[in-house]
VOGU-3710 file (C-alpha; in Angstrom, 3 decimals, decimal comma):
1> xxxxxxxxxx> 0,000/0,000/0,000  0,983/3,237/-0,929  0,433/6,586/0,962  0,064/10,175/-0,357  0,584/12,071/2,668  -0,460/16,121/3,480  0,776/17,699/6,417  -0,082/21,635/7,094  0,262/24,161/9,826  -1,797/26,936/10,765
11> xxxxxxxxxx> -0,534/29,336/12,981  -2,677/31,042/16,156  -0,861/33,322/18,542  1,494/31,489/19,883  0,630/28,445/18,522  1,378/26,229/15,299  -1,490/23,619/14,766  -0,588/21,028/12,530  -2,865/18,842/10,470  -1,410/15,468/9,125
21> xxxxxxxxxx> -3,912/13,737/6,826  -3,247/10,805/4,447  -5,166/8,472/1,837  -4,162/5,471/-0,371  -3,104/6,242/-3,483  -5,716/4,162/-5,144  -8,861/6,728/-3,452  -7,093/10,484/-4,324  -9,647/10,456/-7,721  -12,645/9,547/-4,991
31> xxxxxxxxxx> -11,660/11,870/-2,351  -11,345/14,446/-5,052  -14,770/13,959/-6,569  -16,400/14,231/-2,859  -14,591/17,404/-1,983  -13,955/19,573/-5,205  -16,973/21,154/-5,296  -17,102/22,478/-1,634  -13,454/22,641/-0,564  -12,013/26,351/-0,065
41> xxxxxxxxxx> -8,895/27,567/1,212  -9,508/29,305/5,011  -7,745/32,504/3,489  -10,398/33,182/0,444  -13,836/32,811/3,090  -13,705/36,273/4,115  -16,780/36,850/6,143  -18,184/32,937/5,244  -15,486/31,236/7,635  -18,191/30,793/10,381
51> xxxxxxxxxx> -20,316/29,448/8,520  -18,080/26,974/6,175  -16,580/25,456/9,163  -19,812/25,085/11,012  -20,760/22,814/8,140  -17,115/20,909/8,224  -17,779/18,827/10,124  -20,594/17,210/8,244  -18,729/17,516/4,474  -15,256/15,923/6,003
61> xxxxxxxxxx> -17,187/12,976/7,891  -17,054/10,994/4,673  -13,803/11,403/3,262  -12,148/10,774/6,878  -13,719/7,524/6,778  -11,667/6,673/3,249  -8,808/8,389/4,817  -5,724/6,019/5,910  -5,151/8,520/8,594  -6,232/11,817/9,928
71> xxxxxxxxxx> -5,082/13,988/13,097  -3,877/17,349/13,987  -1,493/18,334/16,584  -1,163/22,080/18,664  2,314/22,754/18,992  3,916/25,695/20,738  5,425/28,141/18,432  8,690/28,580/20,045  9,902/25,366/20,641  12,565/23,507/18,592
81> xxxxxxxxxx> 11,537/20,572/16,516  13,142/18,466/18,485  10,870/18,911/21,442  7,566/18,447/19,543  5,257/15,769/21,109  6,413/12,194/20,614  2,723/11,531/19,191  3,800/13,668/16,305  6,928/11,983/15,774  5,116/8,483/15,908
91> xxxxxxxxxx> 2,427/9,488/13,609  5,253/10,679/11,255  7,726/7,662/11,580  5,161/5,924/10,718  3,788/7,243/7,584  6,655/8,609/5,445  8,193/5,355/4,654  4,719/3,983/3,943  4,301/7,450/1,173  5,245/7,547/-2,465
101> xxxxxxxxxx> 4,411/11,674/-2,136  4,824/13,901/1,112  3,346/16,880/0,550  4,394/19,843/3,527  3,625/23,164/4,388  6,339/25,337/3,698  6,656/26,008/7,351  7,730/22,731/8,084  9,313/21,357/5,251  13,045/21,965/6,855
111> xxxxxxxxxx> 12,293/19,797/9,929  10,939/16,568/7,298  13,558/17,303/4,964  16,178/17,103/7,853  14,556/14,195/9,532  14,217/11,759/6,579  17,131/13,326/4,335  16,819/9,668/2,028  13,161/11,082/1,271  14,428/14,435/-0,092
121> xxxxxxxxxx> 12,694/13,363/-3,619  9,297/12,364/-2,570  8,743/15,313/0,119  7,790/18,888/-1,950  6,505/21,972/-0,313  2,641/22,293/-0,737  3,367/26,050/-2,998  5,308/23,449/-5,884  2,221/21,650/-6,352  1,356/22,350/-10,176
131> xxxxxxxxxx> -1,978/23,844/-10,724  -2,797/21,227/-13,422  -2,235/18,413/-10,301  -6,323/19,515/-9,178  -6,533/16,239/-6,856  -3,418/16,818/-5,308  -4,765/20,459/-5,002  -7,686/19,751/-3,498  -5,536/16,958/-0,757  -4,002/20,319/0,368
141> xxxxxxxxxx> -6,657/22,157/0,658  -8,346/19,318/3,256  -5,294/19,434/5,097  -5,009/23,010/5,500  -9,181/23,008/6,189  -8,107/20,391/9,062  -5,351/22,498/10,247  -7,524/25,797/10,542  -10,541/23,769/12,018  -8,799/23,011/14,771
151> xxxxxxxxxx> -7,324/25,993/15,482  -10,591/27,770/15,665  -12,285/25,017/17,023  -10,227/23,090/19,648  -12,137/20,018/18,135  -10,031/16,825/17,311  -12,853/14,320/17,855  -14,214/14,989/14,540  -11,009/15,170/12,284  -9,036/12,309/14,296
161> xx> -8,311/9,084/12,217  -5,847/6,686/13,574
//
């Protein structure tokens, strides 16, 4: 089984939440079709935010049940990488050698790149995604929609896959 992993980070005060989400290669064309017509990236809602993440929970339910794995973690801002929680570590460990693509918020691309150096080639920073890559698109988009759902909504319960 192969993985195509997202992992994104959304920043609040003095905290980085950061949403790690991953599917099977095999459902990226399904999750796609479920989400394309509803997903929206937090930064273009303007005054709809409240609104489009009341309703998140509802929309994601499905594709987190096709999902291979699904979580977010809320990490302090000023801490080194080397002191973030073992749980994100394990989560991490555990996927990239399973993933044929890691896709990573530019924020946090350093600390994968320098932790798995031997996966330099399949780890790219979610802004080099090509526009003509739409399902890959969209796989950032949930991530980043996980990200800034928990941050506004302290809520793990309904994004956490494990």
């Amino acid at each position: 089984m192969r993985l195509i992993t997202v992992i994104d980070a959304s920043e609040n005060g003095n905290y980085l939440v950061i949403s790690v989400f991953a599917i099977e290669e095999g459902r990226v064309n399904q999750i796609f079709q479920m989400a394309r017509r509803w997903i929206k990236h937090s930064k273009k809602l303007g005054r709809k935010k409240a609104g489009y993440y009341e309703a998140f929970p509802q929309r994601f339910a499905p594709i987190r049940e096709l999902s291979y794995y699904s979580n977010a973690f809320r990490i302090k801002k000023r801490i080194k990488a080397k002191e973030f929680p073992k749980s994100f570590y394990n989560a991490i460990d555990k996927l990239v050698p399973e993933s044929s693509l890691i896709i990573v918020d530019n924020k946090i691309y350093t600390l994968l790149t320098s932790r798995y150096p031997g996966m330099k080639n399949r780890i790219i920073q979610e802004g080099n995604v090509k526009k003509d890559r739409y399902p890959l698109l969209v796989l950032t988009l949930i991530a980043d929609n996980i990200a800034n759902y928990v941050r506004l909504y302290g809520d793990y319960k309904t994004i956490r896959k494990e």
